[in-house]
C-alpha positions in Angstrom: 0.0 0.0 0.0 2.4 2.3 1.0 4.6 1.6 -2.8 0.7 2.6 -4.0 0.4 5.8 -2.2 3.9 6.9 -3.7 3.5 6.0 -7.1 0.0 7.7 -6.7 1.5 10.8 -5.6 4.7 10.9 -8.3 3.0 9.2 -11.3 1.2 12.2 -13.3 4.4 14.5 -12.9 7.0 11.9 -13.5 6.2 9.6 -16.5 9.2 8.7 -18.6 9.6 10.5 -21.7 9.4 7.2 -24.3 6.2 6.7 -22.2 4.6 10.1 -22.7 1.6 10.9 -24.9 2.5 13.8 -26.8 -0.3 16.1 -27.0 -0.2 19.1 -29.9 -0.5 22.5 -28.1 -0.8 25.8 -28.9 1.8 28.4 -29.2 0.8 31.1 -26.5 1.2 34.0 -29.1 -1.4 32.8 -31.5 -5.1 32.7 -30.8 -7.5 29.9 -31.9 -8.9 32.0 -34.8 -5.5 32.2 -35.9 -4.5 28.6 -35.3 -7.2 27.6 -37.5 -6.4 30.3 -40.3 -3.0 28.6 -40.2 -4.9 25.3 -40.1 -7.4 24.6 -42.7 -5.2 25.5 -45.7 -2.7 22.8 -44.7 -5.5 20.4 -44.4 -6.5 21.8 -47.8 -3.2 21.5 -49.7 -2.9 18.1 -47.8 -6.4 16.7 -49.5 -5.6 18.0 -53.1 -1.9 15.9 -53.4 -2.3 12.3 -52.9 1.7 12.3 -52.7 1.3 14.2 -49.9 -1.1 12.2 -48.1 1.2 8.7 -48.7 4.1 10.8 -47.2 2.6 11.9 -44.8 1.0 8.0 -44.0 4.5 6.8 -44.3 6.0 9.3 -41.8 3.1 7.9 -39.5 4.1 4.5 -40.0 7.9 5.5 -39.1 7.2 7.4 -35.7 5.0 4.5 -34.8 7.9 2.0 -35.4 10.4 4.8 -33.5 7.9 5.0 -30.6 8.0 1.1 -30.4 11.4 1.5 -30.5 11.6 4.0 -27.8 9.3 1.8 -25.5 11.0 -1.2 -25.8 14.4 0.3 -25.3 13.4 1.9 -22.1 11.2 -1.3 -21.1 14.8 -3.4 -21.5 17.3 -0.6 -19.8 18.7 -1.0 -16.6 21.6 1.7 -16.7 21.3 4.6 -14.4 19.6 3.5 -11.9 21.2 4.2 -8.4 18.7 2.4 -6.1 20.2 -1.1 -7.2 23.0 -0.5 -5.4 21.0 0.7 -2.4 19.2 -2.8 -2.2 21.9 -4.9 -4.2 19.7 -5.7 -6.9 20.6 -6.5 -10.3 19.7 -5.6 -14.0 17.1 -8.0 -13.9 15.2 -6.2 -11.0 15.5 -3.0 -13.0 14.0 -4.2 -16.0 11.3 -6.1 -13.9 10.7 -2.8 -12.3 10.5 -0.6 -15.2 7.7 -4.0 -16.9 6.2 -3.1 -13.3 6.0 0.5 -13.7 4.9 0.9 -17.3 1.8 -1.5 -16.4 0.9 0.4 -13.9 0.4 3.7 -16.2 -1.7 1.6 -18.7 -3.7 0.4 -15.8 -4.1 3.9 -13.6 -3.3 6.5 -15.8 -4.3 5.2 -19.0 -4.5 8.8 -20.6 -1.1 10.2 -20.5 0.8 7.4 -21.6 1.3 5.7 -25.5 -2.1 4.0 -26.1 0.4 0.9 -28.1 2.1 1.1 -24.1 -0.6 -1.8 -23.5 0.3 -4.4 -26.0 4.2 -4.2 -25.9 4.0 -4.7 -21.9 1.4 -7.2 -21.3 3.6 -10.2 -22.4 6.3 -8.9 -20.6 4.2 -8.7 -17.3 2.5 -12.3 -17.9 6.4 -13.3 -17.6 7.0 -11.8 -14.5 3.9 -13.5 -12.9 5.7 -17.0 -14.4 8.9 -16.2 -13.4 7.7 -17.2 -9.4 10.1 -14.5 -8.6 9.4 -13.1 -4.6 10.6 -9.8 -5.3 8.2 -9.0 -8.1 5.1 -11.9 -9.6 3.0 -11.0 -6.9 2.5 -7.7 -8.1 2.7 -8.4 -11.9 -0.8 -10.6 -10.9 -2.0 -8.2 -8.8 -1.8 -5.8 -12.5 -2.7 -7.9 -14.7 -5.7 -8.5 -12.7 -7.0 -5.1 -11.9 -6.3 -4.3 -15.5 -7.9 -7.1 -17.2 -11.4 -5.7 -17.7 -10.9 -2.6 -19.2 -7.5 -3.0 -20.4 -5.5 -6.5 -20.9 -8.3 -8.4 -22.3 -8.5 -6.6 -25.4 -4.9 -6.8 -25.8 -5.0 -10.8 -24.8 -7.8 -12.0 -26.9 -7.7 -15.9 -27.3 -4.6 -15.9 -25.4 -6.5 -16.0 -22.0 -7.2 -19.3 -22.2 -3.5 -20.5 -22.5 -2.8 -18.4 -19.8 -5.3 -19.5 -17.9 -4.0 -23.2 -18.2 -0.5 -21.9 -17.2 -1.5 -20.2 -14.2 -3.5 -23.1 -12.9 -0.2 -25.2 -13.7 1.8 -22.6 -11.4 -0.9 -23.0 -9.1 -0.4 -26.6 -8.8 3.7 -26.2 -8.8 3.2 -23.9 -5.8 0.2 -26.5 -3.9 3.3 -29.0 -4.5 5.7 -30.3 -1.5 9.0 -28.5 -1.6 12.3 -29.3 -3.2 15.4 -28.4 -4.5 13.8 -27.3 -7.5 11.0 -25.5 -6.8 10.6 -22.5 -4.6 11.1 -23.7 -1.2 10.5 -20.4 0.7 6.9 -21.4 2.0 6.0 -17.8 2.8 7.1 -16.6 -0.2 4.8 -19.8 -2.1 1.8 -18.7 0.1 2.0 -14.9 -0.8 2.1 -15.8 -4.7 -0.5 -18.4 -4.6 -3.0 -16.1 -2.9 -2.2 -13.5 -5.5 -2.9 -16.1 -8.2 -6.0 -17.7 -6.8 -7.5 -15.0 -4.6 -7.1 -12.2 -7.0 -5.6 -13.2 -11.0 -7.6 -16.4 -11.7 -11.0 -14.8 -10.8 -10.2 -11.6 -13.3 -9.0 -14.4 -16.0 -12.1 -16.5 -15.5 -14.5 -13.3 -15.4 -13.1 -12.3 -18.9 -13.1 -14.9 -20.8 -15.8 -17.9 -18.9 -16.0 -20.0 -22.1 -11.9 -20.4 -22.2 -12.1 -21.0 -18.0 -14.9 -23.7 -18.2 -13.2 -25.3 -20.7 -10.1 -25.6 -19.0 -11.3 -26.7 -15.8 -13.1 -29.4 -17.6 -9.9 -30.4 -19.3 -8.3 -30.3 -15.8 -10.5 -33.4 -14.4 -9.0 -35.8 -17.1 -5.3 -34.0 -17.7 -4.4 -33.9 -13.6 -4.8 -36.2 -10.6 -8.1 -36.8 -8.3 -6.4 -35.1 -5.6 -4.8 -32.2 -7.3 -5.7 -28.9 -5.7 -6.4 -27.5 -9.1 -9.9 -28.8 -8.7 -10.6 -27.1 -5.2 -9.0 -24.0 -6.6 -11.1 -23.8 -9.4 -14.3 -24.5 -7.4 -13.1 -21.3 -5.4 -12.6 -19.5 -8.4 -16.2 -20.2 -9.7 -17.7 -19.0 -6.2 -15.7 -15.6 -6.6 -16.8 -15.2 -10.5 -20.6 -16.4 -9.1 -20.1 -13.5 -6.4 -18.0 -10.8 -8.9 -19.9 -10.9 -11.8 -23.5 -13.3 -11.6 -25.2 -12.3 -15.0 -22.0 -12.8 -16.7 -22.1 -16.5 -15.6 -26.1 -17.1 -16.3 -26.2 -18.1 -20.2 -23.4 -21.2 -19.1 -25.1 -22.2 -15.3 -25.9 -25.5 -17.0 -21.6 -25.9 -17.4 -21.2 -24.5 -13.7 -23.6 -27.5 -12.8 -21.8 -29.5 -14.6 -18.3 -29.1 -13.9 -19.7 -28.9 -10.4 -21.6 -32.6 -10.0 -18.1 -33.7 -11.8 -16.2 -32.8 -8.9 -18.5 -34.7 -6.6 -18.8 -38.1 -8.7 -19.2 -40.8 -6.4 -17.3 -43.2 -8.7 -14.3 -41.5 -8.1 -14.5 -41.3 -4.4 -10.6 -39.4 -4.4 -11.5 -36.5 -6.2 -14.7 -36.3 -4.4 -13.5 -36.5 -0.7 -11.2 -33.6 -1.9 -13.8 -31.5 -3.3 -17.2 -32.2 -1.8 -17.0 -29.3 0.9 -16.3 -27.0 -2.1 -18.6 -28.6 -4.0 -21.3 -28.0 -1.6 -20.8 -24.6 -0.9 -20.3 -24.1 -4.8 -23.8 -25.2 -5.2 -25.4 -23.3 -2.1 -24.0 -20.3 -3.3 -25.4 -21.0 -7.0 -28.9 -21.7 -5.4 -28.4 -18.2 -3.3 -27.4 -16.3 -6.2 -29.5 -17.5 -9.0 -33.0 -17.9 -8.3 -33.7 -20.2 -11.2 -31.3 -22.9 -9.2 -32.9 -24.7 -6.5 -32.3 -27.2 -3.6 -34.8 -28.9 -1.7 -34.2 -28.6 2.5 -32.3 -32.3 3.2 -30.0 -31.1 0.2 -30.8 -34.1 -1.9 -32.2 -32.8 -5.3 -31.1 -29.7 -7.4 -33.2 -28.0 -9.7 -31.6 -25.9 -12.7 -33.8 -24.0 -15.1 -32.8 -22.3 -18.1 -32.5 -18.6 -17.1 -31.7 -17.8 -21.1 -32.8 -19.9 -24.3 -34.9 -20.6 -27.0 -38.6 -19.8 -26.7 -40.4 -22.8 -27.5 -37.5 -25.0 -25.6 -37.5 -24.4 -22.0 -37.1 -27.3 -19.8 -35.7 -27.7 -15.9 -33.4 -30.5 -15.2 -33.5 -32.2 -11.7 -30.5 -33.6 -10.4 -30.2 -36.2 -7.2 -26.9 -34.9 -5.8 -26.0 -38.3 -4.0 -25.7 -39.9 -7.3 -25.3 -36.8 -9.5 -27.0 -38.1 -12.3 -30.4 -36.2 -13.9 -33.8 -37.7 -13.1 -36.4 -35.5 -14.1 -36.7 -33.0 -17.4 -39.6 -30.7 -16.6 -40.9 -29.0 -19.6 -42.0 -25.3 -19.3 -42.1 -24.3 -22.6 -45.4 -22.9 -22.5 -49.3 -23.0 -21.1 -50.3 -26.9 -22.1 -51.3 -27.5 -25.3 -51.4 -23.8 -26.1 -47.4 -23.3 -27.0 -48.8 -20.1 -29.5 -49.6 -17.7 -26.8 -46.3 -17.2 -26.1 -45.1 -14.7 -29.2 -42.3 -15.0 -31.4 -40.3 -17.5 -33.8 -39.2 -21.0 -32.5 -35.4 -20.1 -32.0 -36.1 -16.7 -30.6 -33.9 -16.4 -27.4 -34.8 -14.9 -24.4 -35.1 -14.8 -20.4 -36.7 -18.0 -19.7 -36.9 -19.4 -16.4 -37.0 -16.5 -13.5 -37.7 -18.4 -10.2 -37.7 -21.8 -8.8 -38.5 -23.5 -5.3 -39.0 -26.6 -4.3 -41.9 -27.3 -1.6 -41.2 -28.3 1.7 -41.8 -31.7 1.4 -39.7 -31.7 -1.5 -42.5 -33.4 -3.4 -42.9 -30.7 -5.3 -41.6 -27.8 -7.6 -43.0 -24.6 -8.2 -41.3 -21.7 -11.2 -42.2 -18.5 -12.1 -41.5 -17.1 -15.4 -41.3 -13.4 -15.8 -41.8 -14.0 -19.9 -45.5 -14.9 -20.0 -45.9 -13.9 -16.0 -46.7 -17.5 -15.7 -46.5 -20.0 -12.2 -46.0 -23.7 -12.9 -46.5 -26.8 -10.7 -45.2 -30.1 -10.8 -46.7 -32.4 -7.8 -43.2 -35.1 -7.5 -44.9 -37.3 -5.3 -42.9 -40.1 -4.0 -44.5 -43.2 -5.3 -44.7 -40.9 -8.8 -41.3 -40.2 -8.7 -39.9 -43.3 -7.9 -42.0 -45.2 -11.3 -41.3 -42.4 -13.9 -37.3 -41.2 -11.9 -35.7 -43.5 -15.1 -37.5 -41.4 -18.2 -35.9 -38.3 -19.1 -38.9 -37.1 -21.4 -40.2 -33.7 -20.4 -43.5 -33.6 -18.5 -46.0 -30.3 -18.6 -46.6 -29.0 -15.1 -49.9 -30.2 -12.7 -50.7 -27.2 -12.6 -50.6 -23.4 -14.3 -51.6 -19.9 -12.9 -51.5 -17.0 -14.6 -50.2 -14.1 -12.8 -51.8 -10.8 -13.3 -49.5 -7.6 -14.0 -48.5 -5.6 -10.8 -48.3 -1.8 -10.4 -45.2 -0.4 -12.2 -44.9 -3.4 -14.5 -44.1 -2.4 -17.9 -44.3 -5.6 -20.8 -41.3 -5.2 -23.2 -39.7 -7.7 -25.4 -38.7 -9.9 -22.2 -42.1 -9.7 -20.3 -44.5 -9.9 -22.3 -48.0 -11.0 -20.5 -50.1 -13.8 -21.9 -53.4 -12.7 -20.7 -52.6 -9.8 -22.8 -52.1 -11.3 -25.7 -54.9 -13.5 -25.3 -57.4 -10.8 -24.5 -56.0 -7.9 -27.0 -55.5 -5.5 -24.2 -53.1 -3.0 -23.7 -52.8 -2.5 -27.5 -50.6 0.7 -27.0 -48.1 -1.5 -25.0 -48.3 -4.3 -27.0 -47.6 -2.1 -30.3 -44.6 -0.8 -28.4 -43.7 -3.9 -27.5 -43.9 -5.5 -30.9 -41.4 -2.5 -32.0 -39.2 -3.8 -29.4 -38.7 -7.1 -30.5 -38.2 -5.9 -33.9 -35.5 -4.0 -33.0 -34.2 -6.7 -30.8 -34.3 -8.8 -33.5 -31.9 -6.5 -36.1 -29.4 -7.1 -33.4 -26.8 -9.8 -34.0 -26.8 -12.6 -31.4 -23.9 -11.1 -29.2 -25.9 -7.7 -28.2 -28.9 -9.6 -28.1 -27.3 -11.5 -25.9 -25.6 -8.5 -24.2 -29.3 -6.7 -23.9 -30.9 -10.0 -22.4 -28.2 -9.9 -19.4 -29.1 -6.4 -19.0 -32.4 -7.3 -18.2 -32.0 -10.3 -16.5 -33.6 -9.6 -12.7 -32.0 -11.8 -10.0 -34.2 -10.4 -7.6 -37.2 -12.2 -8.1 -37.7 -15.7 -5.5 -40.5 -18.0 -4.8 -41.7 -18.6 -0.4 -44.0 -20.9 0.6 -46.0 -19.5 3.2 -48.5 -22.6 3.6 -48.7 -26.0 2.7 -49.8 -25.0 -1.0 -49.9 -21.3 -0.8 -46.6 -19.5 -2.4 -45.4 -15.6 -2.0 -43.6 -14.0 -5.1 -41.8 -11.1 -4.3 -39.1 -8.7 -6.6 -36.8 -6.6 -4.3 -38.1 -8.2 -1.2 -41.2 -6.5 -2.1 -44.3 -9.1 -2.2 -46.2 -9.1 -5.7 -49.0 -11.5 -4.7 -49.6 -14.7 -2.8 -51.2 -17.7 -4.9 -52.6 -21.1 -4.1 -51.6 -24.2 -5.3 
């Protein structure tokens, strides 16, 4: 904190010179009407001679390549610089510190340094944090990671991934029992594996969760049962559940996944590692996301799919002793009347909002917010127990139809049945129907981009009776319904 503070107070009158954004200013003795009298006819003469322009394009191209050349010469240099004597550090530690320095500009004061500062120091920091170096990786993580958002990811691209995999290797390398040739200084492994897991992996993971899903996955078949890689990643998936929720909603049937994985009972090593993790993992899913469910002896998992297709919505229900799926619950739509719920087959929107199971855990009650619809499926045990073997979907028991409360407005992901049925609200509706026209001249990214926008987490299902369930948004109760 205290190295912070000082670079804080230093940094905006003290950036090196090959680092410094030069800004065009001007002179004090002419005014802006006379700067731009001096201006336009340049621009003019510059327009009319295509010579001109291409020299001018190539003198671009060579102060980019001399300001590349600048950067890296001052990112490499380690003459000059008296406090290695203080310390008795060597030429490494200067150009570790100067990596250290530049990424900190790109990170905190992003607008007075070279925007190309980014890409010529991000590899160069990723080295530090694999050099397991005490004096320096720490920090190089802690970077990286405040940067990665807003800074390193677009610099990174598909590259995340690998790194990923690498830090989850050093992870394991620093988990591992000392020797001669790996860092023996436990302190020193502690401090850098915190940095890693506790504040790196979760950044990596929260930019790119495709790439960190997939190589967790891998991790099950490419490490040992008893690795700490697996713990480490269940950790990781808590802080990205906690950092960054909608983010994680279109892959929470991959989280589940990856999750039951950990606690297979076939492979009783892995699982006696994991199965605390594993169980807070899912607790924590089931707290966060109220389309995830568990029943009160913790012995049956509901997931349903918080983002789809229309006309393809199903919950899966999962026995957590044998982590195995025993029940696909279909909630496409009102039974037998799929058509009251607007829009193409392979439209894609917020599906599944809430989910509880009853107290009994005999039975499952969801709320969707598209279609302001409550289902019920009655899972009475002798039911269960004949049909637990067939995975085709089943309608619900029962439906109710939940009637618009004050301050709702319909729009492309609410949109109410009853209305559409009954052809009221035709001003809404109209604007509505704009809406999902405009939704649909957006390519499947911001679609996807708008739909975690709107997705509420704030919606969840109490039973206040033996059959009776409370709705509420906010905390704030939006009606009480029997079942």
């Amino acid at each position: 904190m205290a190295a912070r503070s000082l670079f804080h107070c230093s940094a905006p009158r003290s950036v090196p010179q090959p680092l410094r954004v030069q800004r065009n200013k001007i002179p004090d003795h002419l005014s802006l009407s006379d700067h731009m009298d001096k201006l336009i006819p340049e621009m003019q003469s510059a327009s009319v001679s295509s010579y001109g322009q291409l020299k001018a394009d190539g003198e671009n191209l060579d102060r980019d390549d001399d300001d590349t050349s600048q950067i890296s010469s001052w990112l490499e240099s380690f003459e000059n610089q008296e406090w290695l004597s203080w310390i008795g550090g060597t030429s490494q530690d200067a150009v570790a510190s100067n990596i250290i320095v530049a990424a900190a500009f790109v990170v905190w004061y992003p607008s007075i340094v070279k925007v190309k500062l980014a890409k010529l120091v991000v590899n160069q920091l990723i080295k530090l944090v694999m050099s397991m170096n005490d004096h320096y990786s720490s920090t190089a993580a802690e970077l990286l990671a405040e940067g990665m958002e807003g800074t390193w990811k677009a610099c990174l691209g598909t590259d995340i991934t690998h790194f990923l995999s690498d830090v989850l290797f050093q992870i394991e390398c620093l988990s591992s029992a000392p020797s001669s040739n790996v860092i023996y200084k436990t302190a020193v492994a502690v401090t850098m594996r915190e940095a890693l897991v506790g504040t790196l992996l979760p950044s990596l993971a929260m930019a790119d969760i495709m790439g960190f899903f997939g190589v967790i996955e891998s991790q099950i078949w490419a490490t040992s049962s008893d690795s700490p890689v697996h713990v480490v990643s269940l950790k990781t998936l808590i802080r990205v559940l906690r950092g960054s929720p909608k983010a994680l909603a279109p892959y929470l049937d991959k989280a589940i996944s990856y999750i039951l994985h950990t606690m297979d009972p076939s492979n009783l090593i892995m699982r006696k590692a994991c199965i605390i993790s594993s169980m807070m993992a899912l607790r924590e899913i089931a707290r966060v996301f109220p389309m995830v469910a568990l029943n009160e002896s913790m012995t049956r998992l509901a997931v349903g799919d918080a983002i789809g297709e229309i006309h393809s919505a199903t919950i899966r229900v999962y026995d957590i002793e044998s982590v195995t799926k025993i029940r696909i619950l279909d909630a496409c739509g009102p039974p037998g009347l799929p058509s009251f719920l607007k829009g193409p087959s392979d439209t894609t929107t917020i599906l599944i909002t809430a989910l509880s199971f009853s107290p009994d855990g005999e039975g499952l009650v969801a709320f969707s917010e598209n279609g302001l619809m409550i289902r019920w499926w009655s899972l009475g045990s002798a039911w269960w127990e004949r049909l637990s073997r067939s995975l085709t979907p089943i309608q619900c028991t029962k439906l109710i139809y939940v009637p618009p409360w004050e301050g709702f407005s319909p729009n492309s992901a609410r949109l109410s049945i009853i209305s559409n049925i009954l052809g009221h609200d035709k001003h809404q509706n109209s604007e509505s129907g704009q809406l999902q026209s405009k939704t649909r001249e957006l390519d499947e990214a911001d679609n996807l981009k708008l739909l975690l926008h709107n997705l509420d987490l704030s919606y969840r299902l109490h039973w206040v009776g033996g059959k009776t369930i409370k709705l509420t948004r906010h905390d704030q109760d939006l009606g009480t319904f029997q079942l």
